[in-house]
MDAnalysis code that builds the backbone (N, CA, C; Angstrom):
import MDAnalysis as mda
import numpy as np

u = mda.Universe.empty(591, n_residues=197, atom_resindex=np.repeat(np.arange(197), 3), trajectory=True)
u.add_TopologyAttr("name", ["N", "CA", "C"] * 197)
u.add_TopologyAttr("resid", np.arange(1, 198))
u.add_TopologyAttr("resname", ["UNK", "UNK", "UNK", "UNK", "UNK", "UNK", "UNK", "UNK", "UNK", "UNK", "UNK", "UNK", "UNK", "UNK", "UNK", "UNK", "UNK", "UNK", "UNK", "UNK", "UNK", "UNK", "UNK", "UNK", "UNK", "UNK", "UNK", "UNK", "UNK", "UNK", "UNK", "UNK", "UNK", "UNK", "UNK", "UNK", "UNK", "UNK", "UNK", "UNK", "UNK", "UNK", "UNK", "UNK", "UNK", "UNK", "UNK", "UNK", "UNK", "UNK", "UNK", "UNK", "UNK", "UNK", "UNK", "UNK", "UNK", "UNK", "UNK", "UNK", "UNK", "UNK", "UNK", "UNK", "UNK", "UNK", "UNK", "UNK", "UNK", "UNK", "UNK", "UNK", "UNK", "UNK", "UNK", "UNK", "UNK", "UNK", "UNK", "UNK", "UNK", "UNK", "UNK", "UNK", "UNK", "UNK", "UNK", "UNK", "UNK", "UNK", "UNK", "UNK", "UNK", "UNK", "UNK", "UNK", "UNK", "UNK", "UNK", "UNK", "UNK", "UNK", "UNK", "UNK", "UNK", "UNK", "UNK", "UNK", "UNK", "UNK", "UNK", "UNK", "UNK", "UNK", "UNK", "UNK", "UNK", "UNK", "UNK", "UNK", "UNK", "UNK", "UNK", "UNK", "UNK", "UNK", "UNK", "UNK", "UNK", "UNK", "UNK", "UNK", "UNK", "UNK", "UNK", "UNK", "UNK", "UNK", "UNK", "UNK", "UNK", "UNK", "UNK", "UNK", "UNK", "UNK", "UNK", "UNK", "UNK", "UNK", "UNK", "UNK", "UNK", "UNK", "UNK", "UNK", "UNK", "UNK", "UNK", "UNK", "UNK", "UNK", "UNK", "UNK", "UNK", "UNK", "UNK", "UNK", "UNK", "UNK", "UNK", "UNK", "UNK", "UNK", "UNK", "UNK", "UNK", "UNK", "UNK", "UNK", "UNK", "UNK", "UNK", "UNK", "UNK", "UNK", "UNK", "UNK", "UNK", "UNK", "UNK", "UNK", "UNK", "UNK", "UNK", "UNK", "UNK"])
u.atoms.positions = np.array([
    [93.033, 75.858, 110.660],
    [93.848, 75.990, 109.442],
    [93.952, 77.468, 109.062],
    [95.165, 78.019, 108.688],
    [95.671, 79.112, 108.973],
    [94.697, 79.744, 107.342],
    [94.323, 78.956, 106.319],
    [94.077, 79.103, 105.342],
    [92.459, 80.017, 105.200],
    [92.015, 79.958, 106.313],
    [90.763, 79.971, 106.547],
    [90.938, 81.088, 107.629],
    [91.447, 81.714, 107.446],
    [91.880, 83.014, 108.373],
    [90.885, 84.563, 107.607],
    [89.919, 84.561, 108.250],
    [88.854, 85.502, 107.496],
    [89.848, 87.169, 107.929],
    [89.812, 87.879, 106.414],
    [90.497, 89.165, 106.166],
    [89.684, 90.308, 106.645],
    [89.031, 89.955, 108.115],
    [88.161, 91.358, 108.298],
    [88.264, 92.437, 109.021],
    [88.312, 93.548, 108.620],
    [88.284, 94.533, 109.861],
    [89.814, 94.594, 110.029],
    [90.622, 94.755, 109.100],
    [92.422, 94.525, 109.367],
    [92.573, 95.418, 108.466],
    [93.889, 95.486, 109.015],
    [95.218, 96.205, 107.619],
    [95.716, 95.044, 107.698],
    [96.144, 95.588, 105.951],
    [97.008, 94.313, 105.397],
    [98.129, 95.511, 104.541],
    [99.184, 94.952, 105.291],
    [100.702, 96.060, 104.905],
    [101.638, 95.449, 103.756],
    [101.997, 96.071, 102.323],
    [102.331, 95.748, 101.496],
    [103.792, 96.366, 101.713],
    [104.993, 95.533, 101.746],
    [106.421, 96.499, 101.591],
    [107.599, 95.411, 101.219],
    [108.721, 96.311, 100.666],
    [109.468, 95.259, 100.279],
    [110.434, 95.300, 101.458],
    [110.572, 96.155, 102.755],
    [111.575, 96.227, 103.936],
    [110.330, 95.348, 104.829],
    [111.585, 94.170, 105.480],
    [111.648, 93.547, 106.319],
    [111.234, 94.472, 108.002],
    [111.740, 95.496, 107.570],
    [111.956, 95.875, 109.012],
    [110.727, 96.495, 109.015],
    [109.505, 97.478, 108.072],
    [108.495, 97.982, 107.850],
    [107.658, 97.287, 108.690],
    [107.503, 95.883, 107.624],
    [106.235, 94.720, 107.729],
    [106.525, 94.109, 109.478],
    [107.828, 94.327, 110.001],
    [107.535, 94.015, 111.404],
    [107.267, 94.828, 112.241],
    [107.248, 96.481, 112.115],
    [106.980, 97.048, 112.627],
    [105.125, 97.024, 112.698],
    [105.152, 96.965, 111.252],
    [103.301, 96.584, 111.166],
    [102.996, 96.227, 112.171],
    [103.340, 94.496, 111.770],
    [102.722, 93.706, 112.490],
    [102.906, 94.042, 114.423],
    [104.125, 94.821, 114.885],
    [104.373, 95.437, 115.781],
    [102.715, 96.228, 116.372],
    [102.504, 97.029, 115.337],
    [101.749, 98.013, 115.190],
    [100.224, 97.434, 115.264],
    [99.837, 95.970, 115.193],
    [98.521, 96.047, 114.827],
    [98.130, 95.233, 113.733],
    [98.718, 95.377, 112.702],
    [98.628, 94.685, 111.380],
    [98.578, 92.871, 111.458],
    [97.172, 92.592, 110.778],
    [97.375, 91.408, 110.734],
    [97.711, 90.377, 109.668],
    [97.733, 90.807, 108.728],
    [98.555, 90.273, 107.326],
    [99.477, 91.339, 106.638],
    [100.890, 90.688, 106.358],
    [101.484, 91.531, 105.768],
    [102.169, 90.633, 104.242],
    [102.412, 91.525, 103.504],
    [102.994, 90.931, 101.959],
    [104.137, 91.235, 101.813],
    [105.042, 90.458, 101.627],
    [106.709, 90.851, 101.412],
    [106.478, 91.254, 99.566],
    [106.512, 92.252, 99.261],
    [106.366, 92.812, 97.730],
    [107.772, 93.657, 97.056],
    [108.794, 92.599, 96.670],
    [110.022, 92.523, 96.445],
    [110.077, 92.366, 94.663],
    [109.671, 93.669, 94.175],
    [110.132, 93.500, 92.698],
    [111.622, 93.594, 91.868],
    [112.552, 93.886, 92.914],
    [113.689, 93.938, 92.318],
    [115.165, 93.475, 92.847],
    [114.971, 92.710, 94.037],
    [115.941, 91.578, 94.680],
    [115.785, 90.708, 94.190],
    [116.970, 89.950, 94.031],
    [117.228, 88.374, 93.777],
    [116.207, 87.558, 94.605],
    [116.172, 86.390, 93.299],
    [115.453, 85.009, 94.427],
    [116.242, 84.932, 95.886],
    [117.278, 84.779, 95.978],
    [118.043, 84.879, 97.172],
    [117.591, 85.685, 98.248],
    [117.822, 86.747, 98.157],
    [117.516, 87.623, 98.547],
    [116.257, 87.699, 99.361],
    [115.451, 87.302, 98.379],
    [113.831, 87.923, 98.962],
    [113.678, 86.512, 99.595],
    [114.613, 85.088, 99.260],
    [113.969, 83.951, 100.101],
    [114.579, 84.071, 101.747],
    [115.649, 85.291, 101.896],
    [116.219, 85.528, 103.178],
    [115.157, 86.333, 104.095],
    [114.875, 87.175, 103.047],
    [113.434, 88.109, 104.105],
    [112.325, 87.452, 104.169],
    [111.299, 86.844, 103.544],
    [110.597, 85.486, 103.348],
    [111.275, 84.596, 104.905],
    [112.132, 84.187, 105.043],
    [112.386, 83.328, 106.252],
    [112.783, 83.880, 107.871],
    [112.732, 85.823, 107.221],
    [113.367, 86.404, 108.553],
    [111.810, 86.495, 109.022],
    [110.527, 86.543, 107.934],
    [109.301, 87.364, 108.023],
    [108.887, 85.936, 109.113],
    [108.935, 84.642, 108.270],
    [108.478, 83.571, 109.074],
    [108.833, 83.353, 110.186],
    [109.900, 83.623, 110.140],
    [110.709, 83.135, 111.809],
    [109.625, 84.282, 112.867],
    [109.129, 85.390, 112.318],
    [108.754, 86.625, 113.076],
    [107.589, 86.026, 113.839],
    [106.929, 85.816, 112.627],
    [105.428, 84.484, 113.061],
    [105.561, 83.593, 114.401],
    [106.613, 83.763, 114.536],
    [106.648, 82.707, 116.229],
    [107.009, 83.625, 116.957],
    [106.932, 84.550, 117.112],
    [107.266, 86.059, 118.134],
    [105.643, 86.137, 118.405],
    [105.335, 86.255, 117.049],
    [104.069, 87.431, 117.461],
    [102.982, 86.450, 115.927],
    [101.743, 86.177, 116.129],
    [101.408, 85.939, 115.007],
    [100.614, 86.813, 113.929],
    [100.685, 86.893, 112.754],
    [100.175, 87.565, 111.843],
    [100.306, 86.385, 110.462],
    [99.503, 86.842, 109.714],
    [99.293, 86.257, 107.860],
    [100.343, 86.503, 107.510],
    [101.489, 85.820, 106.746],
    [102.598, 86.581, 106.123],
    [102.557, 85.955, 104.416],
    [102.087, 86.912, 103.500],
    [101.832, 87.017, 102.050],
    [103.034, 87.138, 101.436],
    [103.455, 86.228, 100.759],
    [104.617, 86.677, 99.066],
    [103.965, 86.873, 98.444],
    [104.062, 88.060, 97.831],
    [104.080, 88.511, 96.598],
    [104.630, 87.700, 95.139],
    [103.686, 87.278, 94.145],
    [103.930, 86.708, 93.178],
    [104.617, 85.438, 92.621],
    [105.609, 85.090, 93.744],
    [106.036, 83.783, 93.406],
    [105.374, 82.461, 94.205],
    [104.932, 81.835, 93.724],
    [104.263, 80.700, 94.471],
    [105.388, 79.179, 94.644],
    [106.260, 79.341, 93.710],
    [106.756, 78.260, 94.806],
    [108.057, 78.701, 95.289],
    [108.316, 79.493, 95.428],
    [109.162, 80.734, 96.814],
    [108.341, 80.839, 97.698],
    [107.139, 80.923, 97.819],
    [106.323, 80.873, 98.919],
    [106.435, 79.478, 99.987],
    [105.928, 78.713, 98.951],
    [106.448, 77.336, 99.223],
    [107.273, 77.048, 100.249],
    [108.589, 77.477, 99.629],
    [110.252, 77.387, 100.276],
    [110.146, 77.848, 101.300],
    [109.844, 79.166, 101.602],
    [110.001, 79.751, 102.561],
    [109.303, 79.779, 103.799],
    [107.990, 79.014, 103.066],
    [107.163, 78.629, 104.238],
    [106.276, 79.680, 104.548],
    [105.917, 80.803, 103.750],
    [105.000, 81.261, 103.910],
    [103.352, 81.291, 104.127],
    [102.618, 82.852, 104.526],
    [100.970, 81.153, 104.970],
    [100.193, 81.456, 103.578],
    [101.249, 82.158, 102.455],
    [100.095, 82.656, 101.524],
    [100.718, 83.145, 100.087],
    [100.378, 83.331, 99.345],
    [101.316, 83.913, 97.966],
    [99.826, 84.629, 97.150],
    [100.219, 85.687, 96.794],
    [99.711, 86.910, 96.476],
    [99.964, 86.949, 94.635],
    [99.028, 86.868, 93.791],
    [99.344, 86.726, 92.175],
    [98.718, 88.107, 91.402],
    [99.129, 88.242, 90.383],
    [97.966, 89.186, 89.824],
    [97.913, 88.567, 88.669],
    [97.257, 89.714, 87.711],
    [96.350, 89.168, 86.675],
    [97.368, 88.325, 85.509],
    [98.367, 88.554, 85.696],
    [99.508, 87.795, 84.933],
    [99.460, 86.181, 85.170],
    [98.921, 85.951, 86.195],
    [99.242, 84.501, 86.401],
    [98.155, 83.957, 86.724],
    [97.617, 82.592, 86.497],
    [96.287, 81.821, 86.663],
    [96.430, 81.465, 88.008],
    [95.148, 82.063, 88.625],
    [94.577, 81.374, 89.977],
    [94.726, 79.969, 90.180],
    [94.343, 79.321, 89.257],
    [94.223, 77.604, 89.395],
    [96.053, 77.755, 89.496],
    [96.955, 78.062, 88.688],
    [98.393, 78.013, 88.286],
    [99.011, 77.953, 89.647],
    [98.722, 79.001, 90.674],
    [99.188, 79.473, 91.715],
    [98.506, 78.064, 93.173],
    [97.219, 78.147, 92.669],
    [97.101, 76.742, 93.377],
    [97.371, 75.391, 93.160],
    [97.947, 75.046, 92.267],
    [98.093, 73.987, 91.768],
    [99.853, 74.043, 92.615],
    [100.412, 74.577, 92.346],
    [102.030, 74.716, 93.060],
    [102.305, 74.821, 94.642],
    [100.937, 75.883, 95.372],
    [101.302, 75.841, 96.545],
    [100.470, 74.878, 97.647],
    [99.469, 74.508, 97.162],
    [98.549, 73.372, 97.795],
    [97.243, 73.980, 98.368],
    [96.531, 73.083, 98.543],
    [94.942, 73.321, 99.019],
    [95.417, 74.076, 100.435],
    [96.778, 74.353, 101.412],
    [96.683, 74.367, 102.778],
    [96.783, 75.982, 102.608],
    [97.864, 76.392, 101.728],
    [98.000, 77.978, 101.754],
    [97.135, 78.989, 100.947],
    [97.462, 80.188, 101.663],
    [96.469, 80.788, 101.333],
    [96.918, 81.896, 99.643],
    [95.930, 81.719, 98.684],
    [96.177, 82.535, 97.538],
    [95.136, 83.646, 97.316],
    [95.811, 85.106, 97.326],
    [95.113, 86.085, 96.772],
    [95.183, 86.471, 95.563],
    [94.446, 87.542, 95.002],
    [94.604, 87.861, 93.509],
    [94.080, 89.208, 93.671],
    [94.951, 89.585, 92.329],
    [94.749, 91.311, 92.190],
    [93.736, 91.199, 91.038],
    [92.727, 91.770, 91.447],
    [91.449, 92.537, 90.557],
    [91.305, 93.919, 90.544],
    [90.360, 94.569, 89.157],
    [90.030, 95.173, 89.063],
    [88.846, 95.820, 88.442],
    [88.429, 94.459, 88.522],
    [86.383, 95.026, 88.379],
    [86.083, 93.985, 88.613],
    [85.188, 93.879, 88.242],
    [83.671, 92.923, 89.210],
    [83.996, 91.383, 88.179],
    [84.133, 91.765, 86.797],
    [83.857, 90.382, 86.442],
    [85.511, 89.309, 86.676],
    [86.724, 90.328, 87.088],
    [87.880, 89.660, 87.631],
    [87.748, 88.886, 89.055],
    [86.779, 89.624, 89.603],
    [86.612, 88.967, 90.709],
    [85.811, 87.764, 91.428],
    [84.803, 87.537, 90.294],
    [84.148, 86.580, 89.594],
    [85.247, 85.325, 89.604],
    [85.602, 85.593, 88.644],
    [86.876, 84.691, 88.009],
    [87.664, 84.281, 89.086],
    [88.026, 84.957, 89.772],
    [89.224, 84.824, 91.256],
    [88.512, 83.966, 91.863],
    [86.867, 84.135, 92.430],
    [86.188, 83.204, 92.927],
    [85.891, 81.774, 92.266],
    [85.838, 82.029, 91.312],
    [85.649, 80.555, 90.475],
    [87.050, 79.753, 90.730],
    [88.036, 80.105, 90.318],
    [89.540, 79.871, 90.140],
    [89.652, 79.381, 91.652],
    [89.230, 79.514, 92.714],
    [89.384, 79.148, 94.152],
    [90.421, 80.007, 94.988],
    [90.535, 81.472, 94.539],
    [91.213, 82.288, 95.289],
    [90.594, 82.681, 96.869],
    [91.462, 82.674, 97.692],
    [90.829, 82.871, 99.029],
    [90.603, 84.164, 99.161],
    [91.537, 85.043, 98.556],
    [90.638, 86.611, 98.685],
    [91.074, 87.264, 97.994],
    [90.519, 88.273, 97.959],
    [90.846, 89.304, 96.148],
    [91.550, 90.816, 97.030],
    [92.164, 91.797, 96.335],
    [92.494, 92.740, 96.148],
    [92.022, 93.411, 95.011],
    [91.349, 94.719, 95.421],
    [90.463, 95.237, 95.024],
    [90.816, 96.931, 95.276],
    [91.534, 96.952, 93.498],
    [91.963, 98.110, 93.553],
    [92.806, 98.664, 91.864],
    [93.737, 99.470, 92.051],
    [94.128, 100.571, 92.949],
    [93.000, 101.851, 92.798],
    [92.453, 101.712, 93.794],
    [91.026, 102.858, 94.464],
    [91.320, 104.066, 94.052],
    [93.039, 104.408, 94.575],
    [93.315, 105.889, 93.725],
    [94.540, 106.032, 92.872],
    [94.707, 107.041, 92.308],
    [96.367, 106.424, 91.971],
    [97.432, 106.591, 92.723],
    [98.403, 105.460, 92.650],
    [99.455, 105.162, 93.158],
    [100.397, 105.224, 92.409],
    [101.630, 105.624, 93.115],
    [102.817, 105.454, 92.199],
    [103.641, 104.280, 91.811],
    [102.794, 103.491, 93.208],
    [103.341, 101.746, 93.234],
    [102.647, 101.283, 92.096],
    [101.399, 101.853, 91.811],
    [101.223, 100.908, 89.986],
    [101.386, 102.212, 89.050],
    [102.593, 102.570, 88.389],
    [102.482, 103.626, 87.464],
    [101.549, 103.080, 86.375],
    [100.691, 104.022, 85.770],
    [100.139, 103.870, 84.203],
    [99.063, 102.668, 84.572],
    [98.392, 102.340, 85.938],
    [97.590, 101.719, 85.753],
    [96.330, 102.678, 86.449],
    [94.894, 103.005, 85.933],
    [93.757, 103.866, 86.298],
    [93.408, 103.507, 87.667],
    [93.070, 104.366, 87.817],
    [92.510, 103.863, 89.840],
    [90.959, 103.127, 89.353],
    [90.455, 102.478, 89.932],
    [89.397, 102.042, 90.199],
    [87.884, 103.276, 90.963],
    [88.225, 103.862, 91.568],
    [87.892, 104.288, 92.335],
    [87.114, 103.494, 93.584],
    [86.018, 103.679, 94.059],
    [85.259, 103.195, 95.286],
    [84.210, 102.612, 94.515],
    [84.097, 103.000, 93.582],
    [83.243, 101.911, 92.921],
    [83.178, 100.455, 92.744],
    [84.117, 100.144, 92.282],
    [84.763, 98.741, 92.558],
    [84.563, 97.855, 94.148],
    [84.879, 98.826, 94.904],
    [84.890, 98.804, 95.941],
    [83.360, 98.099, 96.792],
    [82.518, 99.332, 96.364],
    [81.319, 99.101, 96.593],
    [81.144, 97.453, 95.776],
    [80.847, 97.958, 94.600],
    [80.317, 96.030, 93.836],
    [80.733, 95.431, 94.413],
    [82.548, 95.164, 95.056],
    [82.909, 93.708, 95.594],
    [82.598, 93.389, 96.620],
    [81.945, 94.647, 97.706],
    [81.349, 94.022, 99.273],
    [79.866, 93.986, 98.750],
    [79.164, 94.614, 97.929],
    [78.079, 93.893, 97.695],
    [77.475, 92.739, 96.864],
    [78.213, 92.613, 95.845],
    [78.330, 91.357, 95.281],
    [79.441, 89.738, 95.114],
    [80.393, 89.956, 95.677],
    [81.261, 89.020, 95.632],
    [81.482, 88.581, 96.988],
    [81.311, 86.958, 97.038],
    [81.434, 86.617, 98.258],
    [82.598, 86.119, 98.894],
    [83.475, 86.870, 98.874],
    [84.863, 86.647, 99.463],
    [85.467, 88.029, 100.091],
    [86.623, 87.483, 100.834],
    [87.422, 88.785, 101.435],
    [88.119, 89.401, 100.391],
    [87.776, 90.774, 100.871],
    [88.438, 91.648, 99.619],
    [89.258, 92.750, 100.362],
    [90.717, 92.971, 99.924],
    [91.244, 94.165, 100.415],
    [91.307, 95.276, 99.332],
    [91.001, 96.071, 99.762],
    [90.863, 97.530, 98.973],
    [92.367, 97.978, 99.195],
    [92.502, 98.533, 97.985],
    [94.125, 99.077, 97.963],
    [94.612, 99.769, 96.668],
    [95.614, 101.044, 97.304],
    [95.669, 101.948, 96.176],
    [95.546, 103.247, 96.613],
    [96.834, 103.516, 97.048],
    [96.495, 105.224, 96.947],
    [95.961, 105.573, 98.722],
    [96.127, 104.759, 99.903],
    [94.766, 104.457, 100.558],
    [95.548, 105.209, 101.836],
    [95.295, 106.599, 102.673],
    [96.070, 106.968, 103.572],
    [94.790, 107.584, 104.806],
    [95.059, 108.033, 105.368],
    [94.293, 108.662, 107.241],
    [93.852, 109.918, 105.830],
    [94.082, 110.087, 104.710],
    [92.897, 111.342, 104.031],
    [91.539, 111.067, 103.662],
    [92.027, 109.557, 103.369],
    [90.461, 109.086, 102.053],
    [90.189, 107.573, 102.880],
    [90.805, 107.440, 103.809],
    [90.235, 105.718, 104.280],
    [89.080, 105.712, 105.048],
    [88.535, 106.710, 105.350],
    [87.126, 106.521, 105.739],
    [86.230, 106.417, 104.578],
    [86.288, 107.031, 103.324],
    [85.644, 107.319, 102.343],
    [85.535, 105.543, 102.298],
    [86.693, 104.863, 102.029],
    [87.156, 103.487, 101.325],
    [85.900, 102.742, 102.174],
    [86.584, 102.845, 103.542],
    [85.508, 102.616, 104.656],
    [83.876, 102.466, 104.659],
    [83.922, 104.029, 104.229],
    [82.277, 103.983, 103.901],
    [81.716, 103.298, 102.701],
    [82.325, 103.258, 101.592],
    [81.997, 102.050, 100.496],
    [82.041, 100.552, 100.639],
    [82.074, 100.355, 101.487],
    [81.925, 98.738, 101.983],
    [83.542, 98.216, 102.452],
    [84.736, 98.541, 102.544],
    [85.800, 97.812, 102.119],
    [85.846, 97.671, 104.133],
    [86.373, 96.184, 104.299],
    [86.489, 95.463, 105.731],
    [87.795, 95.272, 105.879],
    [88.617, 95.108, 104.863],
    [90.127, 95.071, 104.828],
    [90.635, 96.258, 104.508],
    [92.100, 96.813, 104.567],
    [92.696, 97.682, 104.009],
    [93.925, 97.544, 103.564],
    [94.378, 97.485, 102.641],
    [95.808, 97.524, 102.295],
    [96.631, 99.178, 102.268],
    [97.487, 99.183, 102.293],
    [98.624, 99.947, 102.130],
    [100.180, 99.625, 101.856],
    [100.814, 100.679, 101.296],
    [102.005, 100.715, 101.142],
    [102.863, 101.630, 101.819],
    [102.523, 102.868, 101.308],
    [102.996, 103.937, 101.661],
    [102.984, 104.886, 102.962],
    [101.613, 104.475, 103.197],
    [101.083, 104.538, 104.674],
    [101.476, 103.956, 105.844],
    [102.028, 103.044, 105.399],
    [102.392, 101.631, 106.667],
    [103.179, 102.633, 107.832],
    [103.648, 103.643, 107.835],
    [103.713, 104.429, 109.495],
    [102.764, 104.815, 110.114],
    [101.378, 105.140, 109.381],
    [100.265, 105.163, 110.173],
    [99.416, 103.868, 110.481],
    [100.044, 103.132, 110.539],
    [99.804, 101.887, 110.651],
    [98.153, 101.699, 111.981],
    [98.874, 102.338, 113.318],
    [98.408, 102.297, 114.453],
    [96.935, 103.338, 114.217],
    [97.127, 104.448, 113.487],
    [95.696, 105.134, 113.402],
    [94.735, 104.516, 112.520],
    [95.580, 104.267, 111.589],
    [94.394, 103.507, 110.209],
    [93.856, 102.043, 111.008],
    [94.249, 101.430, 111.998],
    [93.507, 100.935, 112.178],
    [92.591, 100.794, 113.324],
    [92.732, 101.928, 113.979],
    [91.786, 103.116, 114.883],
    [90.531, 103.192, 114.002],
    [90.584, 103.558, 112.951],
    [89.563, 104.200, 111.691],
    [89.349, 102.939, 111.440],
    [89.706, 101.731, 111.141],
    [89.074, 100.501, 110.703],
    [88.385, 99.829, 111.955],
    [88.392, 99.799, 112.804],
    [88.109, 98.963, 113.984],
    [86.805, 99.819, 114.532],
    [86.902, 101.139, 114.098],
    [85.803, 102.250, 114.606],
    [84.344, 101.998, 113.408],
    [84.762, 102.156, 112.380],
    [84.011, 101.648, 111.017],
    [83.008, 100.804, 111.255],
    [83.717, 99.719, 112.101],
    [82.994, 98.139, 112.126],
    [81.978, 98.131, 113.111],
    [81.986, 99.460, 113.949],
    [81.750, 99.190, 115.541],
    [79.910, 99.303, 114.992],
])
């Protein structure tokens, strides 16, 4: 069951181009998030079904971003929420089979994500990003607490490039997210796969 797909030792590529997230997954990447804040439902349910169809080329995790029953539709293996929307909310719509993450940002959110029955947390933004304006980075702190205290997969994310991902690295984080980075796709996960060794 695809649901049960442990987040370790990967990049996980956040973008709203279709053509990015296949290059990822091209690249190495084993979960990617279609993160479409400003296309139509339409729209994003066309890339959503170009992303799935990709899944039978080549396999990888393929994450929506925020809507859970667009996820649904489209047949995605996972839908991605943040703190706006209830964990239980997001499972209750897409079913016990797919997989739901949640955006945290300290220890006792991530708590909560675990209680709520989220399959894995995001754990961040580590530095600042321009993808969350006006929200504080976390730093590696966060980072650290959630591989030492929370027992779930956590992707670290935020700010996260070939400058500071060893740092991320060295604070416990087994996953990595990115956005902006996603052309270094192939080195960052040189540096993640080396980490683990």
């Amino acid at each position: 069951m695809k649901r049960r797909t442990p987040f370790t030792n990967d990049l996980y590529v956040v973008s709203s181009s279709v053509a990015e997230l296949k290059q990822a997954v091209d690249d190495g990447a084993a979960i990617v998030q279609l993160r479409d804040k400003t296309s139509d439902e339409r729209t994003i349910l066309e890339k959503a079904r170009e992303l799935v169809s990709y899944g039978q080329v080549k396999p990888f995790i393929f994450i929506l971003n925020d809507d859970p029953s667009l996820a649904v539709k489209a047949g995605a293996d996972g839908v991605h929420v943040g703190q706006d929307m209830s964990t239980r909310q997001a499972r209750a719509i897409v079913g016990e089979e797919m997989i739901v993450g949640k955006t945290t940002h300290n220890l006792e959110q991530g708590r909560q994500a675990i209680e709520d029955g989220a399959d894995y947390i995001s754990t961040g933004p580590v530095y600042a990003t321009p993808t969350k304006p006006g929200r504080q980075p976390v730093g590696l702190a966060y980072v650290r607490e959630a591989a030492g205290h929370l027992d779930i997969p956590a992707v670290a994310i935020g700010g996260i490039d070939l400058s500071n991902i060893d740092d991320v690295l060295a604070a416990g984080a087994k996953t990595i997210g990115v956005v902006r980075a996603c052309s270094d796709a192939v080195e960052l996960l040189k540096r993640i796969k080396k980490a683990v060794k």
